[in-house]
N, CA, C and O of each residue as an XYZ file, in Angstrom:
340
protein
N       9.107      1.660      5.335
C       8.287      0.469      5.466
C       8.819     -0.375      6.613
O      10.000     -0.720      6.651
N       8.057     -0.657      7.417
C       8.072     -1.498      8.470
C       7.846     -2.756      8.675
O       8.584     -3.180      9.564
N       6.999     -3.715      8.151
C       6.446     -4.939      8.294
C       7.437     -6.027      7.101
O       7.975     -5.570      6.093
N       7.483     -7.259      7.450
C       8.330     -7.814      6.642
C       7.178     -8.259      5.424
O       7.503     -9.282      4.820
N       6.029     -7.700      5.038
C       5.403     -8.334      4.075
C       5.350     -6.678      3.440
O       5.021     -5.699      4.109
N       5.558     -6.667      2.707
C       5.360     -5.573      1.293
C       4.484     -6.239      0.307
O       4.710     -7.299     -0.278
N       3.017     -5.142      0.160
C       1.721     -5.214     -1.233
C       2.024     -3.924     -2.105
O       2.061     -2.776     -1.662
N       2.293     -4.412     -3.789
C       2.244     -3.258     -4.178
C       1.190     -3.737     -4.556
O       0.960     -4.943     -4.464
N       0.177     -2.695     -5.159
C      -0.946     -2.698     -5.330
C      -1.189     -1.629     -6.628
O      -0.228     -1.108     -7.194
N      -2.999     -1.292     -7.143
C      -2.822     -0.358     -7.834
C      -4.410     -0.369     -7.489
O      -4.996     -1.281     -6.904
N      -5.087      1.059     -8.064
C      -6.695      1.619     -7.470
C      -7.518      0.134     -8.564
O      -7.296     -0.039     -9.763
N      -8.399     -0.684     -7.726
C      -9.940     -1.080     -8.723
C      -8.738     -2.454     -8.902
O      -8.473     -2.702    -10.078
N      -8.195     -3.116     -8.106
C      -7.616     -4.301     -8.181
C      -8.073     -5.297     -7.348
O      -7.716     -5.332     -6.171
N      -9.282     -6.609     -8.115
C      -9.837     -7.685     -6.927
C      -8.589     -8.194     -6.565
O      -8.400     -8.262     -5.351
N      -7.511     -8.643     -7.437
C      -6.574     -9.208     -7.064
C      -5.445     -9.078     -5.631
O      -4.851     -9.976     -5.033
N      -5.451     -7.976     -5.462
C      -5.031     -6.519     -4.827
C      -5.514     -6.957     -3.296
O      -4.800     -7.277     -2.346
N      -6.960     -6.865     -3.370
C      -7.888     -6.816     -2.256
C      -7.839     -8.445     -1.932
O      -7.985     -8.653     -0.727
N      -7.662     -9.677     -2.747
C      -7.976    -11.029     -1.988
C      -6.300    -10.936     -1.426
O      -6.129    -11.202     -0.236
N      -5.296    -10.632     -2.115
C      -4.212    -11.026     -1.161
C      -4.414    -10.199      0.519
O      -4.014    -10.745      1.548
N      -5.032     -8.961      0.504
C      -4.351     -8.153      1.068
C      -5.655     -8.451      2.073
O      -5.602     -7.817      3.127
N      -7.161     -9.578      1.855
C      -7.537     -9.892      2.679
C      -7.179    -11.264      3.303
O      -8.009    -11.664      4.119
N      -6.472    -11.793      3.158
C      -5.857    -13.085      3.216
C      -5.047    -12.859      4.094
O      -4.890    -13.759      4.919
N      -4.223    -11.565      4.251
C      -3.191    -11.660      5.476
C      -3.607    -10.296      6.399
O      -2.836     -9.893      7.271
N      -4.540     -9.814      6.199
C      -5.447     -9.154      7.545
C      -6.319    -10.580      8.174
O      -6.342    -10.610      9.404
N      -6.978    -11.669      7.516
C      -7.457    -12.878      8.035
C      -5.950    -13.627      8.522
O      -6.232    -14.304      9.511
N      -4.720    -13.742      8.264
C      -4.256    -14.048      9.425
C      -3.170    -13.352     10.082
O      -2.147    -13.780     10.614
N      -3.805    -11.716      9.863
C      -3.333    -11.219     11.404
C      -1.819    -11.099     11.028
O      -0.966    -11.163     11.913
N      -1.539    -10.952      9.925
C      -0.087    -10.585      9.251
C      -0.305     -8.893      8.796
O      -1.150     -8.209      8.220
N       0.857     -8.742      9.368
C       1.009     -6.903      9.178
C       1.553     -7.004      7.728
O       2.094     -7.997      7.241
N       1.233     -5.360      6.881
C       2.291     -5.606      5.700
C       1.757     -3.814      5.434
O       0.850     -3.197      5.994
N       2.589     -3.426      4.522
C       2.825     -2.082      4.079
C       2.193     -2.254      2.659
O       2.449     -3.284      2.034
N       1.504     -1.444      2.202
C       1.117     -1.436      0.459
C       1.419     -0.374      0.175
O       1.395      0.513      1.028
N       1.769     -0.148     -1.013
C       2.385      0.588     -1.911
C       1.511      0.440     -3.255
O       1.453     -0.409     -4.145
N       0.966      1.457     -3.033
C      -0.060      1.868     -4.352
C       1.348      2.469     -5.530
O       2.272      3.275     -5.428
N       0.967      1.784     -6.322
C       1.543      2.002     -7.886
C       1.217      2.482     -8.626
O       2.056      2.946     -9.398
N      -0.204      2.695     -8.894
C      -1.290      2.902     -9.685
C      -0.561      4.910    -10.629
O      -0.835      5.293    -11.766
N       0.153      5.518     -9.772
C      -0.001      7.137    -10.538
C       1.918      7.048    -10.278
O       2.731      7.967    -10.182
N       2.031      6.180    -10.250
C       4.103      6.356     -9.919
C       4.521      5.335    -10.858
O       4.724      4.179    -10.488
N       4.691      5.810    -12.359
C       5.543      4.836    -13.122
C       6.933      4.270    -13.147
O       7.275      3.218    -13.688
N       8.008      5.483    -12.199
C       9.113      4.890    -11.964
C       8.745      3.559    -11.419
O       9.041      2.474    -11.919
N       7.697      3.882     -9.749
C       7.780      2.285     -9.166
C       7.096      1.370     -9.759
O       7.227      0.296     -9.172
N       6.379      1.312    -10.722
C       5.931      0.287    -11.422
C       7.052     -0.727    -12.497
O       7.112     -1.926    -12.769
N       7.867      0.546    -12.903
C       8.966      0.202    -13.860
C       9.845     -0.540    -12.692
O       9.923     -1.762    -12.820
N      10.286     -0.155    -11.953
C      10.972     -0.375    -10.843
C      10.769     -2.163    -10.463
O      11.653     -3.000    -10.282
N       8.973     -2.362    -10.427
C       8.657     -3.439     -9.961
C       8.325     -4.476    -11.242
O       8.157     -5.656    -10.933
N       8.240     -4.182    -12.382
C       8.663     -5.153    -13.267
C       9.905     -5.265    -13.551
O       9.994     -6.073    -14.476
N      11.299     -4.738    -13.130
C      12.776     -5.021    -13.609
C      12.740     -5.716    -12.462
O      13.529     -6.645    -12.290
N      11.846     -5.373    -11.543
C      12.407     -6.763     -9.808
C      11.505     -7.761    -10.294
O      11.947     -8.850     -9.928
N      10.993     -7.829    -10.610
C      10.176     -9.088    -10.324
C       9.792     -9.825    -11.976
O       9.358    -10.976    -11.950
N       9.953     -9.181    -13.272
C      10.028     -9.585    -14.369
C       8.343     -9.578    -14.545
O       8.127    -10.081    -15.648
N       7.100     -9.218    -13.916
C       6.034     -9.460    -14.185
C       5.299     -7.499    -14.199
O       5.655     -6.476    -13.614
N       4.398     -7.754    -14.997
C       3.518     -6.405    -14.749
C       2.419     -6.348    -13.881
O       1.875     -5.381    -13.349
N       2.112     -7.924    -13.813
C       0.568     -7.680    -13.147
C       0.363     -7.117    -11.255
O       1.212     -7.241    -10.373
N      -0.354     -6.808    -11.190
C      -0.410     -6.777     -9.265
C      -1.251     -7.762     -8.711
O      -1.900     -8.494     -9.458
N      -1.290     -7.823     -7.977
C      -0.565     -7.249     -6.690
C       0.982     -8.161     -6.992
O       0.972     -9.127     -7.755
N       1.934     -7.821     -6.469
C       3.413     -8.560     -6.176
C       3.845     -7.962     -4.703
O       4.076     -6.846     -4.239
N       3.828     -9.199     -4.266
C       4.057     -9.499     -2.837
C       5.240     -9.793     -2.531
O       5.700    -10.720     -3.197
N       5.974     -9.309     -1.701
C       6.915     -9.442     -1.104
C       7.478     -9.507      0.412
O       7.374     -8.532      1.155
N       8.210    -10.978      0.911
C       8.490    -11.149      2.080
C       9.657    -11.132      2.376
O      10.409    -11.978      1.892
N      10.373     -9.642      3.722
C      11.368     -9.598      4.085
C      11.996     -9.686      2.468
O      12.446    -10.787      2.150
N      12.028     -9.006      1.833
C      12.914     -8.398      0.247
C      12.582     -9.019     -0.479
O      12.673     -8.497     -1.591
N      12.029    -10.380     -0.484
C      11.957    -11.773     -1.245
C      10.614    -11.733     -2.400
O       9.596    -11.962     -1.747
N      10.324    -11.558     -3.626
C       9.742    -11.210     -4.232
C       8.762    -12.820     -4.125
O       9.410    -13.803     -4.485
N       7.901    -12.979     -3.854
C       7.006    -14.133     -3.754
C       5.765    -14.523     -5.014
O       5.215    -15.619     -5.121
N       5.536    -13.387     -5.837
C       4.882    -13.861     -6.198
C       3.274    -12.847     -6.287
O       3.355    -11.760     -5.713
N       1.894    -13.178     -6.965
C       0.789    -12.390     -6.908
C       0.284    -12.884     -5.912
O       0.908    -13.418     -4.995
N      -1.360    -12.703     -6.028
C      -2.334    -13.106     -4.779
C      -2.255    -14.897     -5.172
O      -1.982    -15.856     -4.450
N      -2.490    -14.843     -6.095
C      -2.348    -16.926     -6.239
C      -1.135    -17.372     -5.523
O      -1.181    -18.061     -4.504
N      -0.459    -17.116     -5.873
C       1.148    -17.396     -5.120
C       1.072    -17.322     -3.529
O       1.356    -18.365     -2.940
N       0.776    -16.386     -2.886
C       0.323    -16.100     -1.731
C      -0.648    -16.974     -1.422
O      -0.242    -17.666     -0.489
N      -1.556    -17.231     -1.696
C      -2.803    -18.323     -1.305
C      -1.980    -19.482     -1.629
O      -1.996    -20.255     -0.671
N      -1.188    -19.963     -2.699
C      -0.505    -21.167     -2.603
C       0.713    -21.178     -0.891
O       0.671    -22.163     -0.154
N       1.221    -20.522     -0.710
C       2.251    -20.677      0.648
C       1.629    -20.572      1.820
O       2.229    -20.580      2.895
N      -0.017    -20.433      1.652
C      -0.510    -20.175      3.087
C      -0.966    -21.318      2.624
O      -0.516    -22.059      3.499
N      -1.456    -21.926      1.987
C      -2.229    -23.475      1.514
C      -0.671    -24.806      1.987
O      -0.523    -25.945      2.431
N      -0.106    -23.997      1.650
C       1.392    -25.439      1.763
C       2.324    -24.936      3.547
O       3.216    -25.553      4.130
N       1.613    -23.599      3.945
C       2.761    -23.550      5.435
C       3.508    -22.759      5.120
O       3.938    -21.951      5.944
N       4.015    -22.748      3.405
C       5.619    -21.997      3.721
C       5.238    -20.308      4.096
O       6.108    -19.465      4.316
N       3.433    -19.977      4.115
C       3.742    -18.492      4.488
C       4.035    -18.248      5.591
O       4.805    -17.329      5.869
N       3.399    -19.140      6.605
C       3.850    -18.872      8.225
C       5.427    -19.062      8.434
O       6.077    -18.375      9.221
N       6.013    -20.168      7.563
C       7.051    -20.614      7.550
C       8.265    -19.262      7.446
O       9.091    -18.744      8.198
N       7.822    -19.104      6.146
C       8.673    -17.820      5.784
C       8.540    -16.265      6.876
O       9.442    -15.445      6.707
N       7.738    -16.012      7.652
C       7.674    -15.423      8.387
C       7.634    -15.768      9.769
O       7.165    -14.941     10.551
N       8.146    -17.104     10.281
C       8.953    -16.990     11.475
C       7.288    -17.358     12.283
O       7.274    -16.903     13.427
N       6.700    -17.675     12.107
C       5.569    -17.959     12.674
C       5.213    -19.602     13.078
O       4.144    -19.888     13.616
């Protein structure tokens, strides 16, 4: 993975699709990681992040949060913020 924004994701998720159109609208690169048929990484991503639901977003390692969370740091700055923008 290359981009400092990491989407895990899973198949038939609106949630999934508003984060992951939210930072193609501003032109932010990020890697997704479909979860949906790999239970290690799902298990994996509720012992990191303590939640089951998706999408869980992550900046430069930093576990941020779902698509609400994400729409909250682009609403307050800290997403550009947090990515050096």
């Amino acid at each position: 993975m290359n981009a400092d924004v990491v989407v895990y994701t899973t198949d038939y998720c609106p949630y999934c699709t508003r984060a992951k159109s939210l930072l193609d609208k501003r032109g932010i690169a990020y890697d997704e990681v479909d979860i949906s048929a790999d239970p290690a990484k799902r298990a994996w991503l509720v012992e990191t992040t303590g939640k089951r639901t998706v999408p869980q977003v992550f900046i430069k390692g930093e576990p941020v949060g779902g698509s609400d969370e994400l729409h909250a740091l682009d609403r307050s700055g800290e997403l550009a913020k947090k990515l050096g923008r």
